[in-house]
N, C-alpha and C positions, 0 to 999 in steps of 0.2 A: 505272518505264516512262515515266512523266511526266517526271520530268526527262533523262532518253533522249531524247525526244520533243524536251524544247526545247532542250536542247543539242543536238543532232543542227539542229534548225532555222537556228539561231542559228551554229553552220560553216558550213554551206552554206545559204549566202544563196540559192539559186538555187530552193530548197523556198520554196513561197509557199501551198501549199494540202494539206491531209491529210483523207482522205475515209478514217470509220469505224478511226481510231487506237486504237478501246476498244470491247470488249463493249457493245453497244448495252442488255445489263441492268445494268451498271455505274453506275448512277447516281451514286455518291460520286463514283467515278473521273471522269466526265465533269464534274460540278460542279467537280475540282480542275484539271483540264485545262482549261478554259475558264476558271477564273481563274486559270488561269499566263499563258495565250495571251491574254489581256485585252488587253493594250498590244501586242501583235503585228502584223505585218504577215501573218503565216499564217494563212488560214483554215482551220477546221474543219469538215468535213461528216463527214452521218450520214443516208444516207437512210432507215434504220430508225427512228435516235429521231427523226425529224422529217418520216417520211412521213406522215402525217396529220395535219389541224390538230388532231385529238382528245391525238394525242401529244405535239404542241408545245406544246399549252397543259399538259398534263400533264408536262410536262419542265421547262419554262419555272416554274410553279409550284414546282418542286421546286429549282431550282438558285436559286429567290431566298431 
């Protein structure tokens, strides 16, 4: 689905932003998707995993 996601990007240039691409309890998944889209011009949201600072820093912990 990841590499879906950045090739599907990556043709159509016109995609610049993906709000909640993954199960907000997926956390490997999101860790691997955020280091694909590293170098990216696409951003990523998730207002689930990053609606709270309790969960940001809790997410944030976890994808380093």
């Amino acid at each position: 689905m990841i590499d879906y996601f950045f090739k599907l990007c990556n043709d159509k240039q016109i995609i610049q932003y993906m709000e909640d691409p993954l199960h907000f309890n997926d956390i490997i998944g999101w860790n691997k998707l955020l280091t694909k889209f590293k170098d990216s011009k696409v951003k990523i949201g998730s207002r689930r995993v990053y609606s709270t600072l309790e969960k940001a820093k809790k997410n944030c912990e976890t994808y380093s």
